[in-house]
C-alpha positions in Angstrom: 1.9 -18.6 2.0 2.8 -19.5 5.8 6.0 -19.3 7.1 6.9 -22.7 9.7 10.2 -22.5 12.1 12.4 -25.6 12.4 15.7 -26.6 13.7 18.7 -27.2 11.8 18.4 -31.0 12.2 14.9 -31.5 11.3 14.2 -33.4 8.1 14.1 -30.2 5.3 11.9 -30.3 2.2 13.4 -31.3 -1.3 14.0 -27.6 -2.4 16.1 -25.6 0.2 17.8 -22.1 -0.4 21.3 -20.8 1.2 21.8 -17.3 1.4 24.8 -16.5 0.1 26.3 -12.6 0.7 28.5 -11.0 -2.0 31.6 -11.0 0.2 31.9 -14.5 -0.2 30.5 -18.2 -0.9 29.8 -20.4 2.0 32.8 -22.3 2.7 31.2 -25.6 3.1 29.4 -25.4 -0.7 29.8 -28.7 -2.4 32.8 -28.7 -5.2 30.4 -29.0 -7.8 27.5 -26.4 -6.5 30.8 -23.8 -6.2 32.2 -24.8 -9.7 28.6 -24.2 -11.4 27.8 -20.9 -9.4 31.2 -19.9 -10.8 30.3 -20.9 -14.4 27.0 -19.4 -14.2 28.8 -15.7 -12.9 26.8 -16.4 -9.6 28.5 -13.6 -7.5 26.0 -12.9 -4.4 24.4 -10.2 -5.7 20.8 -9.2 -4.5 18.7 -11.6 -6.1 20.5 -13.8 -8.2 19.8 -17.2 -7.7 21.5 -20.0 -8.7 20.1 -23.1 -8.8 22.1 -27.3 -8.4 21.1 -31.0 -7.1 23.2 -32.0 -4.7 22.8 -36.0 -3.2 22.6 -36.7 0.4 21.5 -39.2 3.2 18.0 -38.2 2.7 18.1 -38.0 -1.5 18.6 -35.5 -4.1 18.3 -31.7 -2.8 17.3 -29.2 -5.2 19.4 -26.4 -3.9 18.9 -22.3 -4.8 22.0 -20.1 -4.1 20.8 -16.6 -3.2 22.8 -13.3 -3.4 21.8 -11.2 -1.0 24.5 -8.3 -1.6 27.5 -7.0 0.6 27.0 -7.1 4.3 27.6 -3.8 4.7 25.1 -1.8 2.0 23.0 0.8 2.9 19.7 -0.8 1.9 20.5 -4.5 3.8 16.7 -4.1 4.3 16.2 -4.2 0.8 18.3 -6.4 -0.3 17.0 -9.0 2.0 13.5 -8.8 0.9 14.5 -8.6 -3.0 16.8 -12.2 -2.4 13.6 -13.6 -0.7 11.4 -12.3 -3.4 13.3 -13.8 -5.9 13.3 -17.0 -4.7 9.7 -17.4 -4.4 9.2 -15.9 -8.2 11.4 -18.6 -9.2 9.5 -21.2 -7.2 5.7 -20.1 -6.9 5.0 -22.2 -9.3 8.0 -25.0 -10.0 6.0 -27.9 -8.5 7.3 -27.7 -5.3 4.9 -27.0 -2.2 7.5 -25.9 0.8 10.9 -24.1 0.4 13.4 -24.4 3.3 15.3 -21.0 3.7 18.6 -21.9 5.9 19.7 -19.3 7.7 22.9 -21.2 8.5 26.3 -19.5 8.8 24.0 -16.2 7.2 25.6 -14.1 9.3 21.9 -12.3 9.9 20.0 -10.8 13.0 16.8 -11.9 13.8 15.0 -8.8 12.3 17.2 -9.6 9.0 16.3 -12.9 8.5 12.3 -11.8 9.1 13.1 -9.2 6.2 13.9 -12.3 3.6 10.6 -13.6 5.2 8.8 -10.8 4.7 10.0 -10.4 0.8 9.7 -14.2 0.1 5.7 -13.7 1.3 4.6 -10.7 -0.4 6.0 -11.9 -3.6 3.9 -14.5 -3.6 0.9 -13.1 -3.5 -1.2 -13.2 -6.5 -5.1 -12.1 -7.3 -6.2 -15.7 -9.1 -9.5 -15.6 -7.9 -11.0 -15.1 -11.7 -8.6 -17.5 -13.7 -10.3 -20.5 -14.3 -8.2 -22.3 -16.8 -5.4 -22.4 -15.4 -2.8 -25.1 -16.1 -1.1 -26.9 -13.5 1.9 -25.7 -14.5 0.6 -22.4 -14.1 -1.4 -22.9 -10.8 1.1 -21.9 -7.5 2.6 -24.6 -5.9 4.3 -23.1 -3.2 2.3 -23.0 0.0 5.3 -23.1 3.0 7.8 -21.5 3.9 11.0 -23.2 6.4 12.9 -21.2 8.3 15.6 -23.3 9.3 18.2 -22.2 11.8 16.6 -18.6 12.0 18.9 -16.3 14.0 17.5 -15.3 17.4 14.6 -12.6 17.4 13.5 -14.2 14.4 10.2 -15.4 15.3 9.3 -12.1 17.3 10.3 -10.0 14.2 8.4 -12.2 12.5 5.4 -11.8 14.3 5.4 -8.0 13.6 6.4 -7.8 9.4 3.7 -11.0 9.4 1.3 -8.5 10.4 2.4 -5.7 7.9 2.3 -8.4 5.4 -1.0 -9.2 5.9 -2.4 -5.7 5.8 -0.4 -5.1 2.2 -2.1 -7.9 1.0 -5.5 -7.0 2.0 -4.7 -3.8 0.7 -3.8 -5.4 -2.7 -7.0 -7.6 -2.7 -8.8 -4.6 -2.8 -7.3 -2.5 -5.1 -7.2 -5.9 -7.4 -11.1 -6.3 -7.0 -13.3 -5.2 -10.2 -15.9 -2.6 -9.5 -18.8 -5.0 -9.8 -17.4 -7.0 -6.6 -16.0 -3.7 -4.3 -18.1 -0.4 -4.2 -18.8 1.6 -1.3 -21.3 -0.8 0.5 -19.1 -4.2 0.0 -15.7 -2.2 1.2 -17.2 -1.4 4.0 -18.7 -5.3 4.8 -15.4 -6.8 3.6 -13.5 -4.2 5.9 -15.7 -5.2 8.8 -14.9 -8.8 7.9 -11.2 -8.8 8.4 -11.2 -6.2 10.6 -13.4 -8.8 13.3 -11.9 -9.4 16.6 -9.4 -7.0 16.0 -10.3 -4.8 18.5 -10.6 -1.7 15.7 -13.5 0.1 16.3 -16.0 0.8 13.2 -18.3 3.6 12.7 -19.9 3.6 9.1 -22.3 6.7 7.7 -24.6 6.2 5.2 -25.9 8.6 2.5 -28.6 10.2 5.1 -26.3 10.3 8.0 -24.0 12.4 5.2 -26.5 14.3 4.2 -27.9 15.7 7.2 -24.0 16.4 8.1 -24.0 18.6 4.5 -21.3 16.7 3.1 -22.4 18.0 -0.5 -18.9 17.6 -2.3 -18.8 14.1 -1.6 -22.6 13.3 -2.4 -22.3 15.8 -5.4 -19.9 12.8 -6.5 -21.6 9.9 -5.8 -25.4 11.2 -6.9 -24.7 9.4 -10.6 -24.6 6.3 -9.1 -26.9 3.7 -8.2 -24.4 2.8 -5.3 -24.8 4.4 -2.1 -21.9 6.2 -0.8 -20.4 5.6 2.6 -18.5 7.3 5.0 -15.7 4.1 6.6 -14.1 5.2 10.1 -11.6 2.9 11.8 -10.1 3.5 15.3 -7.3 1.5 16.8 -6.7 2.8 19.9 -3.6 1.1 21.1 -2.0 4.0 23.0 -3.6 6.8 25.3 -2.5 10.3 23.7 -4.1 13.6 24.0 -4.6 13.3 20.3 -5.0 10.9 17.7 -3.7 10.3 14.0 -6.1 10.6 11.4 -5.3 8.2 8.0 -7.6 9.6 5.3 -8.2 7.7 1.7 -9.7 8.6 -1.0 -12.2 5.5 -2.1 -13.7 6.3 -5.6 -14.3 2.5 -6.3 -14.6 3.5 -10.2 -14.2 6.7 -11.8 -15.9 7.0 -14.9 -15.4 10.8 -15.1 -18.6 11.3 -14.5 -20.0 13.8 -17.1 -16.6 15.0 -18.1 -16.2 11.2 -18.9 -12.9 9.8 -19.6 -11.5 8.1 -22.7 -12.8 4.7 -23.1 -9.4 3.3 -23.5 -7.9 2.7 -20.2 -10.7 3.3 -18.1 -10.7 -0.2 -17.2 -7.7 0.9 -15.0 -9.9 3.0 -12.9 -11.1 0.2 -10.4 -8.5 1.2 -8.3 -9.1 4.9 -7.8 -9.8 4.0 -4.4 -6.1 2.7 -3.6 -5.9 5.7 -0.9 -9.0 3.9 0.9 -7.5 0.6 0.6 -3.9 1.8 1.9 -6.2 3.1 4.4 -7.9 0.0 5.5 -4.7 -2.2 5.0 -2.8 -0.2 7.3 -5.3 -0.5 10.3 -5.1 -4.0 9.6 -1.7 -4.2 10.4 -1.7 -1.7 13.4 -4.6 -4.0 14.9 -2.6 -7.5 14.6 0.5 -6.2 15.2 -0.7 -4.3 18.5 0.4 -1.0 17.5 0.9 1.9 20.9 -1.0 4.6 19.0 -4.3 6.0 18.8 -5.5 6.2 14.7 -8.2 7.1 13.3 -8.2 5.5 9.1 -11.2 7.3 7.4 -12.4 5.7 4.0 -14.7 8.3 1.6 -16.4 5.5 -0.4 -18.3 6.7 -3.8 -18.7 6.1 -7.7 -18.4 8.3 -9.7 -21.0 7.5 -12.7 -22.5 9.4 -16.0 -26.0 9.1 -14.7 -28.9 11.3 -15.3 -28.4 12.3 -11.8 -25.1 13.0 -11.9 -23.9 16.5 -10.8 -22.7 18.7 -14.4 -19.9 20.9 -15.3 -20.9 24.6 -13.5 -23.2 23.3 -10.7 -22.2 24.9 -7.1 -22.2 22.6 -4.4 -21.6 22.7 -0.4 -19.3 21.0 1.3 -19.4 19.9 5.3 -17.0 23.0 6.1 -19.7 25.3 3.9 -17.3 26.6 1.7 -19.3 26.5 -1.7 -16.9 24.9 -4.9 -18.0 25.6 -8.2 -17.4 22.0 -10.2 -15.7 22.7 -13.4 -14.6 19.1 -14.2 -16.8 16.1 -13.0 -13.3 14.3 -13.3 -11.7 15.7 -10.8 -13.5 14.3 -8.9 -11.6 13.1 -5.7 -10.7 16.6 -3.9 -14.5 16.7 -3.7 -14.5 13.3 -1.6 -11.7 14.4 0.7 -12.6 17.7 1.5 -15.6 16.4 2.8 -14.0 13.9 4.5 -11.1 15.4 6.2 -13.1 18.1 7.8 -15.6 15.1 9.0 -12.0 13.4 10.9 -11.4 17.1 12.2 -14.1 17.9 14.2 -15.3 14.3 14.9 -11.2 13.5 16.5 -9.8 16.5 16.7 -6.8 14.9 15.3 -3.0 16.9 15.7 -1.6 15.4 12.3 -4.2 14.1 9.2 -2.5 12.4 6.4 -4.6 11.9 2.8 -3.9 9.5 0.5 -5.4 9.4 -2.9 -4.8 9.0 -6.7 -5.6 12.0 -7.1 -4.2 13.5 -10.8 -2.8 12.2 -13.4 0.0 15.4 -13.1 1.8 13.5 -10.8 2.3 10.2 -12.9 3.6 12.5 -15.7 6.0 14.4 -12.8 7.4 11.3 -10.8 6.3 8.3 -13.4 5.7 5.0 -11.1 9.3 5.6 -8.6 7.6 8.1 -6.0 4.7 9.3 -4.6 3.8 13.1 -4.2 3.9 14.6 -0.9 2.1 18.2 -0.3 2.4 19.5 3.4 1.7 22.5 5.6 4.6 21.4 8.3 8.1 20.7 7.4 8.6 18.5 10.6 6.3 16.1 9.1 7.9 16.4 5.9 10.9 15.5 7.3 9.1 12.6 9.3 7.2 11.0 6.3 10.0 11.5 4.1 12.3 9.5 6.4 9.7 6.9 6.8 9.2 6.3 3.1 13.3 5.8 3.1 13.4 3.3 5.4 10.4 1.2 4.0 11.1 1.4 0.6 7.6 3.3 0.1 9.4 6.7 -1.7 7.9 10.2 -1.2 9.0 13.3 -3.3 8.2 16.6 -2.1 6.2 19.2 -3.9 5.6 23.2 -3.6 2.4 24.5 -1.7 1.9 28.8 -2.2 -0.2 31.3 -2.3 0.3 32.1 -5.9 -0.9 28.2 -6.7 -3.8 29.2 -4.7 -5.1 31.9 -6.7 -5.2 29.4 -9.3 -8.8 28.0 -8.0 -10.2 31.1 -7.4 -14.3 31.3 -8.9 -15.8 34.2 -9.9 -19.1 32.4 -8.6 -18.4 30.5 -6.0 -15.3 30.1 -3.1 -13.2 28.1 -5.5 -13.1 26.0 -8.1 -12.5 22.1 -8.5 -10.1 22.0 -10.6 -7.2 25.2 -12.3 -5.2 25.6 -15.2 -3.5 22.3 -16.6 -0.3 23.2 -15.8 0.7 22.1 -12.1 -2.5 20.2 -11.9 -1.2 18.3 -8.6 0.0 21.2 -6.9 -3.3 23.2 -7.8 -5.1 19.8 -6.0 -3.6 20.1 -3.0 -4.0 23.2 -3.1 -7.7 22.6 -3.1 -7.8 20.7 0.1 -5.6 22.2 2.7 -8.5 25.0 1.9 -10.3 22.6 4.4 -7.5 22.0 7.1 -7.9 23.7 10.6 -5.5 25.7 11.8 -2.7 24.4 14.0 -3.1 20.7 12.3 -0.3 19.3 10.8 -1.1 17.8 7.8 0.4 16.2 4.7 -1.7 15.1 1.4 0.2 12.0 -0.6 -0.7 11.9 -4.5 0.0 8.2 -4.9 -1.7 7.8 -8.7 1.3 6.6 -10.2 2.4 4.1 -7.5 -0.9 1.7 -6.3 -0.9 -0.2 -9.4 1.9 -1.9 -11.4 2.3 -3.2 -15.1 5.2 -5.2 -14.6 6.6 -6.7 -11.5 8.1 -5.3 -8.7 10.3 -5.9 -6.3 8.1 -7.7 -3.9 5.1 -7.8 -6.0 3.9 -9.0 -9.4 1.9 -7.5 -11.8 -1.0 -5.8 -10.2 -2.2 -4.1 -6.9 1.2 -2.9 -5.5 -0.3 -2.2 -1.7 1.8 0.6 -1.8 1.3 3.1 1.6 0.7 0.4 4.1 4.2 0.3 4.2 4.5 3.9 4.4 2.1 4.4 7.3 3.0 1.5 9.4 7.0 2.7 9.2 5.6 6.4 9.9 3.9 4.7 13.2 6.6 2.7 14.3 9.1 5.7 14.3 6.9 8.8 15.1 3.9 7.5 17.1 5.7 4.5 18.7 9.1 6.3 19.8 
């Protein structure tokens, strides 16, 4: 879906939308657009949308009234991006190809106006690529977007979100992807492919490269599967800083459970057990194109986990890059075992002051904050502070969790320097525990449990059903306030 700017006198296509704030309907409405808003209890709400045909010089209009709440809410932001999402899940598919959005008498800032942009886009964005029966009627129709009469500093804003936009939906085609189609060796070539002429610079290991670096947590994990594991670094250096950012994602492009398998019933689902890893690569997208003023570093750990005859087993002891030795109790949990190896990898490779790991990472967290926030584990309460605010502003929500000595003791082995995995109880807690075993001193560093939030079974706000793209947001927002300020 592209978004076109024209003037207010330019010929507009048949279906055009007026933005309509709850303090009030536009004064020049037509008598009988007002009198059927009124009828249908069309207020100005966020996201209703009311819909009339109106006649003029140029032939019938089909003309969408769209709240987009009080002028003076707290979340404007939101708003804005829910009224343009709502249009285009009306529309995507209604037969019409282009959908004017005038920004007449809207009252809105540039940056505004790029927010109902922003929401219009990403709602449109579906994962058809498999559906081959569709019917016309179920096929999108809606290509275009018109911005008519944009306020100024549209088109720069624009420039900017269009960039975040695009990263949340390369995140989303990944996480959408079934395992057959993205494992370690095809994230890494489609990652190269969109990441082209960027200016990103990629570094990829491969399982010898790994291996002589003794990165056996993260080859313990991928040793059941016939698909070699890989090691994805990213570097967009947009700003000269002492030290860089590191981005870490966990990118377990299926999770069978390994020997501890899982249920059969569901497991489907675990295609995207590498959302972390495509957050990752979505959000260095979006730095790149937008021409972020930061140094980051985005490192993907790329396995599958498989029930091979190779495949590591409940008890075995294995090394990890840092050589602390973890005694793996459940093949399922799987993930810590990645990261570890991974995060100390960024650490002395970058020397990094602040890492931040993403990763669906238990299923504790989905039964602690359902699908409304992700977890947030840190070892700095500045950066607490910082990521929390960022998640605010984006709409990307972060809930704090306890980190503690007594949580610790927890992993303790009686054979080995810890275990993978403690009691059930506090089983996220327990995990993060796990990794900031393998953090350096003096770095800050926060670890986000985002299993309940990368995937959606009914639609969102700005998404449908499906890959959700959800940390892109998060990380660009933490740039743009933190490392851009």
């Amino acid at each position: 879906m592209k978004v076109v700017f024209r003037t207010a006198d330019a010929p507009l296509p048949r279906l055009v939308a007026r933005l309509v704030s709850q303090d009030a309907l536009p004064a020049d409405l037509d008598a009988v657009v007002r009198e059927g808003a009124a009828a249908a209890r069309f207020t100005g709400k966020t996201g209703q949308v009311h819909e009339a045909f109106v006649a003029g010089e140029g032939g019938v209009k089909r003309l969408a009234l769209t709240g987009i709440g009080k002028s003076d809410a707290d979340d404007r932001a939101a708003n804005l991006e829910k009224a343009g999402a709502a249009l285009t899940a009306k529309y995507l598919t209604s037969g019409e190809s282009a959908l004017a959005i005038d920004f007449t008498g809207s009252g809105l800032t540039g940056t505004q106006a790029a927010s109902v942009l922003f929401g219009a886009r990403l709602r449109g964005w579906r994962h058809d690529v498999y559906r081959t029966k569709l019917t016309d009627e179920q096929k999108p129709s809606l290509t275009e977007l018109v911005a008519v009469a944009a306020p100024e500093g549209t088109a720069a804003a624009w420039e900017i979100e269009s960039a975040l936009a695009e990263g949340i939906e390369f995140t989303r085609e990944l996480v959408a992807e079934p395992a057959n189609v993205i494992y370690p060796e095809s994230f890494v070539e489609r990652c190269k492919a969109r990441l082209e002429g960027t200016g990103v610079e990629i570094l990829v290991l491969g399982l010898k490269e790994m291996a002589d670096l003794g990165m056996g947590a993260l080859l313990g994990v991928a040793q059941g599967s016939v698909r070699e594991p890989k090691l994805l670094a990213m570097r967009w250096k947009g700003a000269d800083v002492a030290k860089p950012t590191a981005f870490v994602g966990k990118g377990v492009t299926f999770d069978t459970g390994g020997i501890s398998i899982k249920p059969a019933a569901g497991m489907e689902d675990m295609k995207w057990d590498m959302g972390g890893a495509g957050a990752v690569a979505g959000t260095m997208l979006a730095l790149a194109k937008r021409k972020a003023k930061a140094d980051v570093i985005g490192v993907c750990g790329l396995v599958e986990n498989m029930p091979d005859g190779n495949a590591q087993r409940p008890g075995d002891v294995v090394t990890s890059m840092s050589g602390q030795t973890v005694e793996v109790i459940n093949t399922d949990a799987e993930g810590r075992l990645v990261l570890c190896d991974a995060l100390t990898w960024v650490q002395k490779e970058y020397a990094p002051a602040t890492v931040i790991d993403l990763a669906t990472l238990t299923g504790a967290i989905i039964v602690s904050l359902g699908n409304e926030y992700g977890g947030m584990f840190t070892n700095d309460d500045a950066l607490a502070a910082k990521l929390d605010a960022a998640g605010k502003t984006c709409g990307d929500k972060l809930w704090r969790f306890p980190l503690g000595p007594a949580y610790d003791k927890l992993i303790d082995s009686s054979i080995a320097d810890m275990k993978n995995v403690g009691p059930r109880y506090g089983g996220s807690i327990t995990a993060a525990q796990f990794l900031q075993r393998y953090i350096d001193k003096g770095v800050a560093w926060a670890h986000l449990d985002i299993a309940g939030m990368v995937w959606a079974d009914k639609p969102g706000q700005t998404w449908d059903k499906g890959a959700t793209g959800y940390g892109v947001r998060l990380l660009d927002q933490y740039v743009r306030t933190v490392l851009e300020a």
